[in-house]
N, C-alpha and C positions, 0 to 999 in steps of 0.2 A: 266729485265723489259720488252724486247721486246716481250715476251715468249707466246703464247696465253695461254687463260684464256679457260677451258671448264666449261659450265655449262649445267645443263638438258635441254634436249627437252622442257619439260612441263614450263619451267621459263620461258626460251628465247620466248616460243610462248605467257608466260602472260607480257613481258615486249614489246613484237610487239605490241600486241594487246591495252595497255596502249599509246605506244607512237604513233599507229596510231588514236585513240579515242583523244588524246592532240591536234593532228594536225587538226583534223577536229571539232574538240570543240573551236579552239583559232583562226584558220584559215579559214578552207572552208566555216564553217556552217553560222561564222556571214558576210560574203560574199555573201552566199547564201540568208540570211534573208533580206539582204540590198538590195539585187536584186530583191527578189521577194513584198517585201515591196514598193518599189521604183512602181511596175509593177502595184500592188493595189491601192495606189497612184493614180497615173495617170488616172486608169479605175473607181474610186472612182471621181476625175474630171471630164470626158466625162459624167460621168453618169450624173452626178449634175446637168450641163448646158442644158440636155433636160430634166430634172424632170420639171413635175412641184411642187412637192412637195420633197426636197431634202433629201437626206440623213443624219441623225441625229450624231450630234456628243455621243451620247448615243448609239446608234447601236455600235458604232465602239471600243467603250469602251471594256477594256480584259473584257471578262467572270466573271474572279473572284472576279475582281476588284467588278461587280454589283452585286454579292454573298456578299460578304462582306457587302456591303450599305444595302443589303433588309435585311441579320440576323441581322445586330446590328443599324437597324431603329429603333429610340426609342419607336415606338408602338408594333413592333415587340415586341422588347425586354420584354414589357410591358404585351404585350399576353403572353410571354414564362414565365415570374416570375407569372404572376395570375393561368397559367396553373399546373404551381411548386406546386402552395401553394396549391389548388383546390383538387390536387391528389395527394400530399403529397409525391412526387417526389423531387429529388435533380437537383436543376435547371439545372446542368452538362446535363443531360438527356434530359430535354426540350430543351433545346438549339440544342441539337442535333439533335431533332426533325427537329425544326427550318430550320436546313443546310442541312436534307434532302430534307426537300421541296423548299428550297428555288434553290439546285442545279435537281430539276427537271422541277422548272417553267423558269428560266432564261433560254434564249436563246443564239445562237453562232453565233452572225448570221455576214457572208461571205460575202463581195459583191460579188467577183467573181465567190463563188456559186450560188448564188443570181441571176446574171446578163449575167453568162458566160455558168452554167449547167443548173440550174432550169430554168430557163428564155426559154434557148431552148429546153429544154426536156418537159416542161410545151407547149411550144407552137408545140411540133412535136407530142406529143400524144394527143394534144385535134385537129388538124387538121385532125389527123390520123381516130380516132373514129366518130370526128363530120366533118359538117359544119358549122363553126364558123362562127356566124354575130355578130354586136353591131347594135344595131335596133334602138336605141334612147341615145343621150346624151346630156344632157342640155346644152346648151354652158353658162352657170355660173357655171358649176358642180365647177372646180378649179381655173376657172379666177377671181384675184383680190381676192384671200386668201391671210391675210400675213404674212408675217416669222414669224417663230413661231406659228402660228397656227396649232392645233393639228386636223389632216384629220382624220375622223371616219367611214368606209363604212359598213354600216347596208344592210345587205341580208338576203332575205330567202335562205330556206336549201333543196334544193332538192335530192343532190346527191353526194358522195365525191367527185365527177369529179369537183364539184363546186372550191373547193379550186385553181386545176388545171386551168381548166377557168378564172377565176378571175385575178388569176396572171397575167397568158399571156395577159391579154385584157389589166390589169393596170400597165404594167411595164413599156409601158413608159408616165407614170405621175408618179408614187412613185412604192418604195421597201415596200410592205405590211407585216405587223407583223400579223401573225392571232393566234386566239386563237382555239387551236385545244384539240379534245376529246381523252380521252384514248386510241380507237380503234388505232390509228397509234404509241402507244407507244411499236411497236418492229422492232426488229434488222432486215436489217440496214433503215430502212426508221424514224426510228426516230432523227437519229444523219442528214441525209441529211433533214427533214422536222425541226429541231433548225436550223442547218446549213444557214436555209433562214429566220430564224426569227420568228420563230412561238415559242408559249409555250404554253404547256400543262397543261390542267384546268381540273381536276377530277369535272364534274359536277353535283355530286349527293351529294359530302363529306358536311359530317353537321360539323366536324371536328371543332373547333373556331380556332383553330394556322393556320391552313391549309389556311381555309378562309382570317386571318390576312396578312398572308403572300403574298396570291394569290391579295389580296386589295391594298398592298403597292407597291409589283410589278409592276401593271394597273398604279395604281399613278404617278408612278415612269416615265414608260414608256409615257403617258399621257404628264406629266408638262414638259418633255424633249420634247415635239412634235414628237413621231414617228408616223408615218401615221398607222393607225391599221385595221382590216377586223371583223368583230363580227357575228355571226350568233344567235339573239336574241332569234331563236325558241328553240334553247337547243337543237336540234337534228333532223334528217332527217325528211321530215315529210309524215305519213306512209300513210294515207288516200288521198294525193296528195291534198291535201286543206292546207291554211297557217294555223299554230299552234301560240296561244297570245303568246307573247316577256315575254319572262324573264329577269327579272330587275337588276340581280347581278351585270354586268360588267358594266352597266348604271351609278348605284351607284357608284364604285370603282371610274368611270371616275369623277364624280359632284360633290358627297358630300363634295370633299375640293374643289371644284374650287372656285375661286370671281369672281362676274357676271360682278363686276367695274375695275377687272383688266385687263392689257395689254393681257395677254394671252387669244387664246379662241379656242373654240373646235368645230368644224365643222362635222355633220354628214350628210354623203350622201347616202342617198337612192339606194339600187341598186336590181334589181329583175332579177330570171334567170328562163328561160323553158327549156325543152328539145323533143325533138321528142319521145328521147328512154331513161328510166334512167336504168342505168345498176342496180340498185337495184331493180326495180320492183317488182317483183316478189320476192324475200326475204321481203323486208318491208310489204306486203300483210300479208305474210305467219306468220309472227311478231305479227299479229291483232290476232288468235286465239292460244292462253296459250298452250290450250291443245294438239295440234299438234307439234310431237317430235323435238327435236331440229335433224336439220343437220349434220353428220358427217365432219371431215375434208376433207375427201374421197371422200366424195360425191359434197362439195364444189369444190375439185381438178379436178375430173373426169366432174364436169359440164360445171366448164371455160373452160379448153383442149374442151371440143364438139362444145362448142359455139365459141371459135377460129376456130378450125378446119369447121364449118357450115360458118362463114365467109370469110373462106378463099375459101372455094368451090364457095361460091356466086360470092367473087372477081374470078376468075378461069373462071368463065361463063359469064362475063361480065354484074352480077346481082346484085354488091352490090352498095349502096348508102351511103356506111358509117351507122351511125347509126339516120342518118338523120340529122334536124337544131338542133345547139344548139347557142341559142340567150341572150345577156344581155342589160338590159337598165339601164343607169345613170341617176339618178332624180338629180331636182335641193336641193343644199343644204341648211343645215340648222343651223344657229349661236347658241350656246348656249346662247351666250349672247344676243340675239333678242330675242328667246323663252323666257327664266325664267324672262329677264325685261318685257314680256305682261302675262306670268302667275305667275312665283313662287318666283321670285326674287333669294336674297340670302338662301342660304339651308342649309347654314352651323351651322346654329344654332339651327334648327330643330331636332326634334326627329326623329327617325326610322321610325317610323308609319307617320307620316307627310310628310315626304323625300321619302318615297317610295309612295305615294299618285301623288304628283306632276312627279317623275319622272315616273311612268304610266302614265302618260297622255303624255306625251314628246314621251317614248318609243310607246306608241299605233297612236299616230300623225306618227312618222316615220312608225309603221306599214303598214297604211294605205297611206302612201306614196310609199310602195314599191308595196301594193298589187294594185295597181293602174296603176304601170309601170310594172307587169308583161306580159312577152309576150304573145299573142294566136299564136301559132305556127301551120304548117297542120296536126299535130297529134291529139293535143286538138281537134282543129275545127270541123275533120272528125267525133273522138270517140263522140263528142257532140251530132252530127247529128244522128250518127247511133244510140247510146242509146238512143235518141227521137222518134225515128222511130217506132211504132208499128209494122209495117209491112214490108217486105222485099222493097225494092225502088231501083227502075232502075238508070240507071246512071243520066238522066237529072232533073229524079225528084231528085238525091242527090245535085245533081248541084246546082238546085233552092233553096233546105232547107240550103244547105253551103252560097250560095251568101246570103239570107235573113239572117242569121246569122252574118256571114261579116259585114252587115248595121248596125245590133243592136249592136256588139259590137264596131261599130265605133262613134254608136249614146252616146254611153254610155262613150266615150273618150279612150278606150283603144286602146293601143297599137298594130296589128296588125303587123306580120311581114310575106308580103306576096313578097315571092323568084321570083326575076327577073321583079318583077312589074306586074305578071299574075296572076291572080285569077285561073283562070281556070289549072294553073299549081300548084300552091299551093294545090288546092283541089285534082288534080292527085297524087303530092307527097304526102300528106297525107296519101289518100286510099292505095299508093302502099306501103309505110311505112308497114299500118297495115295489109294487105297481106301479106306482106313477113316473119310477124310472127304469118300467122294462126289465127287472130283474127278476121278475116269477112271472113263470108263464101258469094261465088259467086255462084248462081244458074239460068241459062239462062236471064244472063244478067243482074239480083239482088242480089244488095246486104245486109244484115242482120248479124250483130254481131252476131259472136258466143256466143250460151249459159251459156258455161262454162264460158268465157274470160271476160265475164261483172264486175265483179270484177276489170278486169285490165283496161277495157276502161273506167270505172267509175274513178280511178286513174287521170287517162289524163284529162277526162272530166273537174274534180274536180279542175283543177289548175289553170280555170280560171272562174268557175263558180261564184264566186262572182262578176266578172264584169260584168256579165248579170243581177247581183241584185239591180246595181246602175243607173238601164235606168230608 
């Protein structure tokens, strides 16, 4: 009996390998989970008592669990059997439809990605690129919202850095959910952009499950109270002028709400500039069809240049970052105040009727935001200069900047002038667009470049409407 026992190599190392998989399956792992749960916990606490808008028991919810709830939502479900019958499909299929979409729109979202990565990675590359200011904030933006209330921030869309921006400005009021476009659906920026709560809205699909599913989700998300970020224009916008709101995710939000009940939905205006949008020049280039698309190569080979140009500026003691990038928080707005002075309840309305009323809702916030957009020294300068007939010395740009300054003060806008100097404002500006070749200087005059009108028309454009309101 005492005798030993030989058996193979090949066993002995599948019977280690089993009873070390036992040991940390039964032992370490649910130790480890305890720990690092315990750790979330607590950092899920801290957070909450500086929100002002808290973190949702719905966030935290498993993944699958909210997979499960949005495929076999009975309107889902509802879409998926009318889909069946429609194309003569075995509902097996629709269904499956279903679970694809449903596990592409749900989110994963982490606090301590959330709060611990994104948070500071969010806030180290937009300090990195920009000069980050908040220029204006209601002081009722979030004061005296109450529990329960679902926060909605409506923004224009200038540039992907937006998303970036926005975070870092709003995190410490709420963990925003945003609804994000295809372009960020690849590897790995899409698992760390769910990772923080965002989900992905194919925004051109005419699809009807697609749309069902993307509606119930919103819903979903919505009557839970998660704090959410919406970008109404449907995409960057390419002429540097606001583009009208589209109404989809409007709807998703309304169409079921009661205007008499407890819950309610708060949307706040939020508007962003920038000195430099790193898309510039692509969105331009986007306005005519017929010039070729870009290679990957040539995309590769551009960034590398324009890093490497910035880091020679840094190098020589010449770089200013990519200039201001500024946000302003407007005051909010009650669902429940709006539709009891226009639309009332919605739910009973037709499509055609529902989407009439929430136009005028969505175009009110429009004009909420384009009102609180910044003039930054970039806009200001590009203004002046493409006014200019003729070439204009320094003092005479001076004068055409301050006189503009007035009107667009006379007119209520927002002005954000760095360090409280005018006259320094109007230098960063000008030195902004020097430094990318778009005013040419000739014995002490200056004159937009010919070619570049195009790009300074961009700038111009993003506050040109609040010159149309004096």
């Amino acid at each position: 009996m005492g005798e030993p026992v030989s058996v193979p190599l090949w066993l002995f190392l599948a019977i280690a390998a089993f009873a070390l998989w036992s040991l940390l399956d039964r032992l370490l792992l649910p130790s480890v989970r305890w720990f690092l749960r315990r750790r979330l916990n607590r950092l899920i606490d801290r957070v909450n008592r500086r929100l002002d808008v808290e973190i949702k028991p719905f966030q935290l919810t498993k993944r699958q669990v909210l997979i499960d709830r949005l495929v076999y939502d009975p309107q889902v479900v509802a879409a998926a059997n009318e889909h069946a019958r429609a194309a003569n499909l075995p509902r097996e299929v629709a269904m499956a439809e279903v679970q694809r979409y449903a596990r592409e729109i749900v989110p994963t979202f982490n606090a301590y990605i959330y709060f611990r990565i994104g948070y500071s990675l969010a806030r180290a590359v937009a300090r990195l690129l920009y000069r980050v200011r908040l220029g204006f904030a209601d002081e009722r933006t979030l004061a005296g919202v109450a529990p329960g209330t679902t926060v909605v921030f409506v923004m224009n869309h200038r540039s992907n850095m937006d998303y970036v921006l926005v975070a870092f400005l709003a995190a410490e009021r709420t963990a925003l959910s945003y609804a994000v476009g295809e372009w960020a659906r690849v590897w790995p920026l899409q698992q760390l952009i769910r990772s923080m709560g965002a989900y992905f809205v194919r925004r051109d699909s005419n699809n009807p499950i697609y749309r069902r599913v993307l509606e119930r989700y919103v819903h979903m998300a919505t009557e839970a109270g998660v704090a959410q970020a919406m970008y109404p224009e449907g995409g960057l916008s390419r002429y540097g002028r606001l583009r009208a709101p589209r109404l989809g995710l409007y709807d998703y939000m309304l169409k079921s709400f009661d205007p008499r009940g407890a819950h309610d939905i708060v949307f706040v205006p939020v508007a962003l500039n920038y000195d430099r949008v790193l898309e510039d020049r692509t969105l331009l280039r986007a306005l005519d069809p017929a010039l070729p698309r870009r290679s990957a190569w040539f995309a590769t080979h551009t960034t590398a240049r324009f890093a490497l140009r910035q880091l020679g500026l840094m190098l020589r003691g010449r770089w200013y970052r990519l200039g201001y990038a500024c946000v302003n928080f407007g005051r909010p707005v009650s669902a429940h105040a709006w539709l009891a002075d226009h639309g009332g309840d919605l739910r009973p309305l037709d499509r055609e009727r529902r989407f009439e009323i929430v136009g005028r809702l969505a175009a009110d916030l429009m004009d909420e935001v384009a009102r609180l957009v910044p003039v930054l020294p970039v806009s200001l300068i590009a203004t002046v200069l493409l006014e200019a007939e003729t070439p204009v010395d320094e003092l005479e740009l001076k004068v055409r900047a301050g006189r503009l300054m007035t009107e667009f003060e006379a007119s209520g806008a927002r002005l954000y002038v760095p360090r409280g100097d005018r006259d320094y404002a109007i230098h960063a500006g000008l030195r902004m667009l020097a430094l990318r070749h778009l005013v040419d200087e000739r014995d002490g005059s200056f004159s937009a470049v010919g070619s570049e009108r195009p790009l300074l028309a961009y700038y111009a454009n993003s506050v040109a409407h609040l010159r149309r309101q004096c």
